[in-house]
N, C-alpha and C positions, 0 to 999 in steps of 0.2 A: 504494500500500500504506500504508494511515493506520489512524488509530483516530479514534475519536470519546470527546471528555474531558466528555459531559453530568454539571450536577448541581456544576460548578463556579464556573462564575463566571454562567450560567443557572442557578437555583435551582430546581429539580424535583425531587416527593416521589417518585419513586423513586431517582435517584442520591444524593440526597441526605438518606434516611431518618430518618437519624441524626438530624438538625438539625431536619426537620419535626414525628420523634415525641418529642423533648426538650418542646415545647410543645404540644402535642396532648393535653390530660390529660384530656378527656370526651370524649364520641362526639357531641356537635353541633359542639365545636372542631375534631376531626380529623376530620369532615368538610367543614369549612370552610377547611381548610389544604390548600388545591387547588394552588398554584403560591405564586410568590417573590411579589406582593404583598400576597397575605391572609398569611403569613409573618410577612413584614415589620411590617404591620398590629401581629399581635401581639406583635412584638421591641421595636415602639415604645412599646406600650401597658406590657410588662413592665420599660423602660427596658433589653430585652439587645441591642441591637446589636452592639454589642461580638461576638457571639457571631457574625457575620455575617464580620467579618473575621479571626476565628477559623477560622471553616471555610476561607476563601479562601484562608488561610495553612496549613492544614495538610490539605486535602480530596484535592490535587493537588500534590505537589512535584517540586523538582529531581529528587530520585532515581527519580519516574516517570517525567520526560523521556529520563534516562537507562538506562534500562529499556527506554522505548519503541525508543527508537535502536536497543540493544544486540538486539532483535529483529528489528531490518532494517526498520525501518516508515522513513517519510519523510516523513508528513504526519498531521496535525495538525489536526481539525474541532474548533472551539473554539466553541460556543452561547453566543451573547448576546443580550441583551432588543431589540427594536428601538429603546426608549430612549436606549442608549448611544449609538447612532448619532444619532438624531432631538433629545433633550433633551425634558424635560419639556413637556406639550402645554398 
C-alpha cells in the first residue's frame, strides 16, 4: 500500500506544472519544455536554478510524509533520473 511522489525530485511537466509553466512564456518554449533537461536548459540560460531547489524544498515535505503515514500507506515510489545512479555520460 504506497503512493507514488512523481514531479519531485524527477522533474515532469505534469507533477510538476507549476515550475514548467513559470518558464514556458511562448508556444514554441512550452513546447519545448518536455521533461527536466530542456527545463533545466532554460533555468540555466535564465541564471534561475535557484528555482530548482526551491521546488525540491517545498514541492514534497515532511508534512506529506506524515500525511502519507497517517493514511496507513507504507511505501514510498520515489522517480529518479537514471543519472543519479549512472553520473554524467
Amino acid at each position: 500500500r504506497g503512493v507514488n511522489l512523481g514531479g519531485w525530485l524527477l522533474l515532469e511537466p505534469g507533477p510538476s506544472a507549476a515550475l514548467f509553466r513559470r518558464h514556458a512564456h511562448d508556444g514554441a518554449e512550452a513546447k519545448a519544455l518536455l521533461c527536466e533537461w530542456s527545463l533545466m536548459e532554460v533555468l540555466r540560460k535564465k541564471d534561475a536554478v535557484h528555482e530548482l531547489r526551491e521546488h525540491r524544498e517545498t514541492h514534497i515535505t515532511r508534512r506529506d510524509f506524515e500525511k502519507i503515514k497517517r493514511c496507513g500507506l507504507n511505501a514510498v515510489r520515489l522517480p529518479i533520473g537514471y543519472w543519479v545512479v549512472l553520473g554524467p555520460c
